[in-house]
C-alpha positions as CSV (number, residue, x, y, z in Angstrom):
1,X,-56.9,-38.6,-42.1
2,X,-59.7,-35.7,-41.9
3,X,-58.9,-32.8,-40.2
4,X,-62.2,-31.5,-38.6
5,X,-61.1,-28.1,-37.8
6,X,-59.3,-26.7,-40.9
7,X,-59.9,-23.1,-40.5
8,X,-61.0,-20.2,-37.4
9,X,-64.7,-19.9,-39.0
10,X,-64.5,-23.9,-38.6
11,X,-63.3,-23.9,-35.3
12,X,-66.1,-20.7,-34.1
13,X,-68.6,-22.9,-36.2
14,X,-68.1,-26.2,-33.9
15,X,-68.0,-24.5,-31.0
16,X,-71.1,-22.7,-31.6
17,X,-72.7,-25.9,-32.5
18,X,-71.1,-27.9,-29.1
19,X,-72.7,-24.8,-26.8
20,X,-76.0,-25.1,-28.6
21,X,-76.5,-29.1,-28.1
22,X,-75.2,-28.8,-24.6
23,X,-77.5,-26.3,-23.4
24,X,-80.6,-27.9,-25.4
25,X,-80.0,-30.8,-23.7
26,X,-79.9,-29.1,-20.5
27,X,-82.6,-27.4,-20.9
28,X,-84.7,-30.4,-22.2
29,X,-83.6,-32.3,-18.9
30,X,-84.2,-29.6,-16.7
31,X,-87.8,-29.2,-18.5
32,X,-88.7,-32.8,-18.3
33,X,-86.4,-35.9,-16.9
34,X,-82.8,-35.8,-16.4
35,X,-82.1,-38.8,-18.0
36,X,-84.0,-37.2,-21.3
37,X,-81.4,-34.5,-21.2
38,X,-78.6,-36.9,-21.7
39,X,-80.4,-39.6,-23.9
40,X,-81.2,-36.3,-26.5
41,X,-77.1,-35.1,-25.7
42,X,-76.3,-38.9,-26.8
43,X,-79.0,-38.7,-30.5
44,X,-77.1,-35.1,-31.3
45,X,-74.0,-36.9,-30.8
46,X,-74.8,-40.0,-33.1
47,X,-76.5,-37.8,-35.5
48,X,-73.5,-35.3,-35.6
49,X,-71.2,-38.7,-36.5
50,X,-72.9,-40.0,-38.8
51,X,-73.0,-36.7,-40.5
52,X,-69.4,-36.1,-40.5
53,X,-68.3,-39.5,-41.9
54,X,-70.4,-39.0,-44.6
55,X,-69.5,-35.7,-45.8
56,X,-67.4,-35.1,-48.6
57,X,-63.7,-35.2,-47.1
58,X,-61.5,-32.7,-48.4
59,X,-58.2,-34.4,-47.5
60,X,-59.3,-37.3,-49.3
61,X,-56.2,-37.9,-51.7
62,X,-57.8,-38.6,-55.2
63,X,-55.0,-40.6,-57.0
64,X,-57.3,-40.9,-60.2
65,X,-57.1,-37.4,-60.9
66,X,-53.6,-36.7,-59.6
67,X,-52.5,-39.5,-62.2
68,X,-54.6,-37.5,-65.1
69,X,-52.7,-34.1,-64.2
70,X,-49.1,-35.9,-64.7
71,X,-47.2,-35.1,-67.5
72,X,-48.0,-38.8,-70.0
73,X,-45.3,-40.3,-71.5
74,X,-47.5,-41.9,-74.1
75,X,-50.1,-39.3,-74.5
76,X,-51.8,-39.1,-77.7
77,X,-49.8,-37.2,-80.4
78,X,-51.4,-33.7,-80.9
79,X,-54.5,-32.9,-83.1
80,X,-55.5,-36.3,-81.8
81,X,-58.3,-37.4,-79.2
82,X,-57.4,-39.8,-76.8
83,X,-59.8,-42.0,-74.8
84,X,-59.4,-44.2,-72.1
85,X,-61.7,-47.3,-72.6
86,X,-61.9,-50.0,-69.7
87,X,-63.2,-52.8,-71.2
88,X,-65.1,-54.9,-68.2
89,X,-66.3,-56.5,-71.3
90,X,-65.2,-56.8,-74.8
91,X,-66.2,-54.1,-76.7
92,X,-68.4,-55.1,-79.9
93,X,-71.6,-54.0,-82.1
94,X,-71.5,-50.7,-84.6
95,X,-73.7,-48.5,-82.9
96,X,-73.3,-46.6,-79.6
97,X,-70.3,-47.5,-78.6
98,X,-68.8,-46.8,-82.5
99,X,-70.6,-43.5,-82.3
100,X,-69.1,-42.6,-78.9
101,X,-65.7,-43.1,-79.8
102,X,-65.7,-41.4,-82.6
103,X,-67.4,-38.8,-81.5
104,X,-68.7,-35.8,-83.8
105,X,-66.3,-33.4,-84.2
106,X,-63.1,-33.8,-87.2
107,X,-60.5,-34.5,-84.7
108,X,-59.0,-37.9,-85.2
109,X,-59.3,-40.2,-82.1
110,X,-57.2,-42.6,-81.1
111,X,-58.4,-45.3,-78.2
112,X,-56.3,-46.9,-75.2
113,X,-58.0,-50.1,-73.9
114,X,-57.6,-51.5,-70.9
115,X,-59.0,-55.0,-70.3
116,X,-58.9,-55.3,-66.1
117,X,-58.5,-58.9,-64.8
118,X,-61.5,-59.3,-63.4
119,X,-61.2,-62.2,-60.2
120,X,-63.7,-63.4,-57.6
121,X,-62.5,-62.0,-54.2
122,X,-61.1,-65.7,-53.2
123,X,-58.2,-65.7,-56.2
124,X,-57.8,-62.0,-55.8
125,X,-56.7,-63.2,-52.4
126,X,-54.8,-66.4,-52.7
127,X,-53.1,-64.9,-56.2
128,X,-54.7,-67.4,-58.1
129,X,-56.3,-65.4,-61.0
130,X,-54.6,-67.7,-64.1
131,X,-57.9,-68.2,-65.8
132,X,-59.1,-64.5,-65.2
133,X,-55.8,-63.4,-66.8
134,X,-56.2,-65.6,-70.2
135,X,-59.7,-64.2,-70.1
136,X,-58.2,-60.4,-69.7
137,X,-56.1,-61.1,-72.4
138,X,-58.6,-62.9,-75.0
139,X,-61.2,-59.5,-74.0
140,X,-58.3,-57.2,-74.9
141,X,-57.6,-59.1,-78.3
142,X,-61.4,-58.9,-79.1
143,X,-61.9,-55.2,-78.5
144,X,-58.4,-54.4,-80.3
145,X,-59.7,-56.6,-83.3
146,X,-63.3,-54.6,-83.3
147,X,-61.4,-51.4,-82.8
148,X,-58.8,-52.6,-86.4
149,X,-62.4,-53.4,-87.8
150,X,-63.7,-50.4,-87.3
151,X,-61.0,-47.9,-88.6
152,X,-59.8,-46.6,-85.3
153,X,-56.2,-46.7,-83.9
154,X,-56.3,-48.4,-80.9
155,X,-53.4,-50.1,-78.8
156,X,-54.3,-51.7,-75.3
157,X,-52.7,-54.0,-72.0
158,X,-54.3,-56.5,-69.4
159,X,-54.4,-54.4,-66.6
160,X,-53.3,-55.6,-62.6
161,X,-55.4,-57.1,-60.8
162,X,-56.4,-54.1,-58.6
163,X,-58.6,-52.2,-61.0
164,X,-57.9,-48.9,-59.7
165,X,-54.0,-49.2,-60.2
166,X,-54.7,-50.2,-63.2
167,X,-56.9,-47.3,-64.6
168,X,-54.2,-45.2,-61.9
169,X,-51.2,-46.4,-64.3
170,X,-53.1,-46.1,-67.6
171,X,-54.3,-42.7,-66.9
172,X,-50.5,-41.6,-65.7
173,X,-48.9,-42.8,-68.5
174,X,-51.4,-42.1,-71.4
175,X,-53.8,-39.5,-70.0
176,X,-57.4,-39.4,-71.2
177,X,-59.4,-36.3,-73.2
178,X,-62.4,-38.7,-72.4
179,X,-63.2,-42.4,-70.1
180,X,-65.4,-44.9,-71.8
181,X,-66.5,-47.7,-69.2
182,X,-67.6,-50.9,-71.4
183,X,-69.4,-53.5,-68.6
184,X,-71.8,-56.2,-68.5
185,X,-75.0,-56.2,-67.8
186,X,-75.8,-54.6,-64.0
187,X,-77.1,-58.1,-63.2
188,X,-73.2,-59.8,-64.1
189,X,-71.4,-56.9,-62.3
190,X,-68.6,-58.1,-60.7
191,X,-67.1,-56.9,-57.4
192,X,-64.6,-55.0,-58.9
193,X,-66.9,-53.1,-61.6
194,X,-68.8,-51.8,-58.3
195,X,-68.3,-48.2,-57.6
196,X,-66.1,-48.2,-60.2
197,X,-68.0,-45.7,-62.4
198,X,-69.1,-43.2,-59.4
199,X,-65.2,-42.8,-58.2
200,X,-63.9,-42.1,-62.1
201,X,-67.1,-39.4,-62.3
202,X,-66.2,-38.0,-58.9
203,X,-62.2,-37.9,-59.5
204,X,-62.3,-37.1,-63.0
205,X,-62.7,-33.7,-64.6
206,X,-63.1,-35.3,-68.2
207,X,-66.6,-36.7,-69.4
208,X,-66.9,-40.3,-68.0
209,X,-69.5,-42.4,-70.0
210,X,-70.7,-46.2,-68.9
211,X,-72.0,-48.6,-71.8
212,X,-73.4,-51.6,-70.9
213,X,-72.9,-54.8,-73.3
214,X,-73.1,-58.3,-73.2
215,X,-76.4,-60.9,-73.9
216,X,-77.0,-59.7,-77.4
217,X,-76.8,-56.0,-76.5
């Protein structure tokens, strides 16, 4: 829950603002109609709510990054760069996405790939995501196969159903140096895949990058 008046500066700051709207709108309705007064009392109200519900909210609990400060079980062994890639899609091709991982520095990298289950919002509700979760699983043995191909140490799980437990648990138990987000195409996004890339940018304090493959690409 937000706390609107965290601090005396906040509270003096609200107040100020409450006497200010009050008396404009008095003054407005004394200067033309009554009723004006109170219908330009009602737009600062609106305009005030609107505001606050979309400012940032500092009591927001952001369980992404609370998961990336935990101590990881799994982490990647030292002198080692571990990434976090969510494969959305499978990942393929020897370009970008080769280069990315790699990176261009000599540290060694090592790659954690998480292959979500990706459902239509009527299985995710009834539970009936069988065929997502063979297709989860047949992703994750693609991109672990490209990864083997490619010379980079990779390991990798079908993730739950709820995407962000799923990055939540991977990013608890393995940590990240770096997120890799493999989709499809903007115009296949699924439901899940949307906002998905803002909230790991606005969580995260390591460098989050989205790749986009699928039709050829």
């Amino acid at each position: 829950m937000r706390v609107p008046v965290r601090s005396e500066r906040d509270a003096f700051r609200l107040t100020v603002a409450g006497v200010a709207v009050v008396g404009g709108a008095v003054l407005i309705g004394w200067l033309t109609e009554p009723l004006v007064g109170v219908a330009v009392f009602v737009l600062a109200l609106v305009i005030a709510g609107i505001a606050y519900l979309r400012a940032a909210n500092p009591d927001r609990r952001a369980p992404l990054r609370e998961a990336a400060a935990e101590p990881h079980p799994h982490g990647a062994v030292p002198g080692k760069r571990h990434v976090l890639v969510i494969a959305n899609e499978a990942l393929s091709g020897a370009g970008s996405l080769h280069q990315l991982l790699l990176g261009e520095g000599p540290v060694d990298v090592e790659i954690d790939v998480l292959a979500p289950v990706l459902t239509s919002h009527v299985h995710y509700g009834v539970s009936d995501i069988d065929r997502e979760l063979e297709q989860a699983r047949a992703r994750l043995e693609r991109s672990l196969a490209w990864a083997r191909d490619h010379g980079i140490t990779a390991r990798g799980e079908v993730g739950d159903p709820n995407a962000t437990t799923a990055i939540e648990d991977e990013l608890r138990d393995f940590g990240a140096d770096e997120v890799i987000v493999v989709t499809h195409p903007r115009d296949r996004e699924t439901w899940q895949e949307h906002g998905e890339l803002e909230r790991l940018r606005r969580e995260l304090d390591v460098p989050v990058t989205h790749v986009a493959v699928g039709d050829g690409a």
